[in-house]
C-alpha positions as CSV (number, residue, x, y, z in Angstrom):
1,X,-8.6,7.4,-14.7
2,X,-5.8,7.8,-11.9
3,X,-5.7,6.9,-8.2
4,X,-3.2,6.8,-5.6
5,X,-0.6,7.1,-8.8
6,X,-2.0,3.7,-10.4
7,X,-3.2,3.7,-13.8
8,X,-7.2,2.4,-14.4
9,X,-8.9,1.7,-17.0
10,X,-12.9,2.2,-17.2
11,X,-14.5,-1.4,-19.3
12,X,-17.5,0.3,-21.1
13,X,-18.9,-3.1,-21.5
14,X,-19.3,-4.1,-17.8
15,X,-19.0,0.0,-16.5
16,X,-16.1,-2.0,-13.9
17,X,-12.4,0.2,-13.5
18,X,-9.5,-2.4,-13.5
19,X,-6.0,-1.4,-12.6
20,X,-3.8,-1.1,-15.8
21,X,-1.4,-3.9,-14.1
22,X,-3.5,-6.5,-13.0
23,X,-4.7,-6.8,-16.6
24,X,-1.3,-6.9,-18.4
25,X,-0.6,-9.5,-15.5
26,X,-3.6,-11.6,-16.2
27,X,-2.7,-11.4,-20.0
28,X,1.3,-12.4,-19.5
29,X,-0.1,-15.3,-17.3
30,X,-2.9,-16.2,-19.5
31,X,-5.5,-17.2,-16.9
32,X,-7.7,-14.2,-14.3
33,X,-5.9,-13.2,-10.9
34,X,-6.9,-14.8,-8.0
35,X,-8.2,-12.6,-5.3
36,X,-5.0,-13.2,-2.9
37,X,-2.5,-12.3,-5.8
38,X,-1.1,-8.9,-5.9
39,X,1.3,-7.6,-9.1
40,X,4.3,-6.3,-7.9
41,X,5.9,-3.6,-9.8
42,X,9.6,-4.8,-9.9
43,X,11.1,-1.5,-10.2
44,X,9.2,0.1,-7.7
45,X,7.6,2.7,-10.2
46,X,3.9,1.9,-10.1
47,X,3.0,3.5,-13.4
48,X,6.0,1.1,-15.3
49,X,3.5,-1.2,-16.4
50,X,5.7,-3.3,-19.4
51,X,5.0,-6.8,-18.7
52,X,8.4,-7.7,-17.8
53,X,8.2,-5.2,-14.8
54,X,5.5,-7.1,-13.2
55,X,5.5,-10.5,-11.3
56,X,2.8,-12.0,-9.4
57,X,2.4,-12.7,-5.7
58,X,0.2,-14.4,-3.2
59,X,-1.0,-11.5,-1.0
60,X,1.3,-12.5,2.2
61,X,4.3,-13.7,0.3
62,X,4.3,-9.9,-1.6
63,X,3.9,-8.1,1.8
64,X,6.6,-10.4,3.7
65,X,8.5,-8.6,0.6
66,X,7.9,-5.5,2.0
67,X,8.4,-6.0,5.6
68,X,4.9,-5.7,6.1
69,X,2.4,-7.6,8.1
70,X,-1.9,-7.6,9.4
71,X,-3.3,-7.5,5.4
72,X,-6.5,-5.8,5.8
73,X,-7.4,-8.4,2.6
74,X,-9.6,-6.2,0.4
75,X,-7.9,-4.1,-2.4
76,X,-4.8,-4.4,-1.4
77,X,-5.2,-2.1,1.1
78,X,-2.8,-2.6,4.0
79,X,-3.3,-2.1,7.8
80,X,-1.5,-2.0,10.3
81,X,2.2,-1.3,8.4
82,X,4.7,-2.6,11.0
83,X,7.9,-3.3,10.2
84,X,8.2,-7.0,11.2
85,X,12.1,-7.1,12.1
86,X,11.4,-3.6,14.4
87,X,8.1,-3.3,16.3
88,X,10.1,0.1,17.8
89,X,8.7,2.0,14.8
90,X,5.4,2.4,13.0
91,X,4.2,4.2,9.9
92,X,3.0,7.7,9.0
93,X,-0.1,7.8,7.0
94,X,0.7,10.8,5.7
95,X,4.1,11.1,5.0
96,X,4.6,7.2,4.4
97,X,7.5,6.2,5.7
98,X,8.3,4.3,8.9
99,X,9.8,6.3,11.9
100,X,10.7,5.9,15.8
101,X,7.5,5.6,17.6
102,X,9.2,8.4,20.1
103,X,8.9,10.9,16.7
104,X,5.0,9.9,17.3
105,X,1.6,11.2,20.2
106,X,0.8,8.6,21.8
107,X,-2.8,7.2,21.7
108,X,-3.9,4.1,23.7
109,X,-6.8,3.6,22.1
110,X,-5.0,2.8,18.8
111,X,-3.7,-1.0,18.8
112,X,0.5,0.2,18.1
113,X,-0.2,2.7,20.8
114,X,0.6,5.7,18.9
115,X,-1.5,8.0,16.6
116,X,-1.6,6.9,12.7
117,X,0.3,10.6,11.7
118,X,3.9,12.1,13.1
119,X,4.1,14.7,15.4
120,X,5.6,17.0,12.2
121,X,3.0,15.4,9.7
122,X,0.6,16.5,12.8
123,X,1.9,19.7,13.4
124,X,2.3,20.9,9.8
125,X,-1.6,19.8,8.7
126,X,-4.2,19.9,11.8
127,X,-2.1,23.1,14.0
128,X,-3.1,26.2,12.5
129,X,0.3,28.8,12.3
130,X,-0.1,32.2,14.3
């Protein structure tokens, strides 16, 4: 079973999916993952699961990493991805990466002030071509 690119695993015992990593993690460790540790893929390929690709973070510590703050704290999920260094740009939902806020609608009622697409992610998917 696949989702978002990682790989999961069904346990027919319990009827629970696991993430493929997390379970490699918790056998190189020898002991469960807490609920604030993330595995971070060292690579950056999230399907290189080989146990020496994969170290283990406190939650905060791993997004700090990244340059990301605001954990949403369930399923390592993030919210919120700012860039810590420049609050001048804010990230795409849908073609993940961080831009300019200019390249972005504005929208007060979000809390960054901008809408959670780009104006070309925007354009390409919700404005029907003529």
């Amino acid at each position: 079973m696949e989702d978002q690119n990682y790989i999961h695993h069904i346990d027919y015992e319990t009827g629970q999916i696991y993430h493929e990593h997390r379970r490699i993690a918790e056998e190189k460790l020898g002991r469960k993952l807490l609920q604030s540790e993330v595995v971070h893929h060292k690579d950056g390929n999230i399907r290189n699961n080989d146990p020496e690709n994969l170290e283990v973070f406190v939650r905060i510590t791993h997004a700090k990493m990244h340059g990301f703050s605001c954990p949403r704290g369930s399923g390592g999920i993030w919210h919120r991805k700012v860039c810590q260094e420049d609050s001048t740009k804010a990230w795409c939902a849908t073609c993940k990466t961080f831009l300019s806020k200019e390249e972005f609608n504005k929208n007060r009622s979000r809390w960054n002030g901008v809408q959670a697409v780009c104006r070309k992610c925007f354009k390409s998917r919700y404005i029907k071509k003529q």
